[in-house]
N, C-alpha and C positions, 0 to 999 in steps of 0.2 A: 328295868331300864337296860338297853343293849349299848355296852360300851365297844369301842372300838379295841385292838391290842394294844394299839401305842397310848391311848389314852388310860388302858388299865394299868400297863408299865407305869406310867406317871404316877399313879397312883399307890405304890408299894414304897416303905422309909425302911430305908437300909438301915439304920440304926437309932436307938432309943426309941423301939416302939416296944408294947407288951407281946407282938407278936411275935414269932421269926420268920425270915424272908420265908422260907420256906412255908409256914401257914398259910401268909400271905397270899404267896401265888395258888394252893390251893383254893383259897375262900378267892380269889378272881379267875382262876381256871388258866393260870398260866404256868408253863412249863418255866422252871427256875434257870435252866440254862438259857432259854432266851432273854435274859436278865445280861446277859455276861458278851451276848452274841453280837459282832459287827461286824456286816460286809467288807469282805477286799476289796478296796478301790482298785482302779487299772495303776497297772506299772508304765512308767515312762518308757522302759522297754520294748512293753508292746507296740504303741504308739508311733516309737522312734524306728522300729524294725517293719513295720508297714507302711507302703505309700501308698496311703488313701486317695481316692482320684476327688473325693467330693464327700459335704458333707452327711448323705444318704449310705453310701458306702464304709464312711467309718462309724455311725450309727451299727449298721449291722454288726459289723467285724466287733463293736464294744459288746454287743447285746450276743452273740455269739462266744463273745472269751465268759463274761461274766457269768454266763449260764453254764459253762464248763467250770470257771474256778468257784464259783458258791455253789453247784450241784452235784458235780462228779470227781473234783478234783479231791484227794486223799490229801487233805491239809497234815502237818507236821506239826508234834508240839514242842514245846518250847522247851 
């Protein structure tokens, strides 16, 4: 049976199983750090520092940052 990732995600118990996470995501084929992982939403910043003429144009300009700050951008940690 072919599960989906989000539906395997759902399927792993962070605690009190005999497993560990880590089994886990092995026996479902999922890397452990995407356990941990959540998209940056848009900053008000951006939004507020562009004037979008319409809402086709700020469609692009979101799908243009986002694919900069979740694929290229060199996040900082904490």
């Amino acid at each position: 049976m072919n599960r989906s990732l989000s539906e395997r995600r759902k399927m792993i118990e962070m605690g009190g199983n005999a497993y560990s996470i880590s089994e886990q995501c092995r026996m479902l084929s999922i890397h452990r750090s995407g356990l941990y992982y959540s998209p940056v939403g848009e900053s008000e910043e951006n939004i507020y520092l562009h004037a979008y003429q319409d809402g086709v144009e700020l469609y692009e300009g979101l799908k243009k940052y986002f694919q900069f700050y979740n694929h290229q951008h060199y996040h900082q940690s904490l």
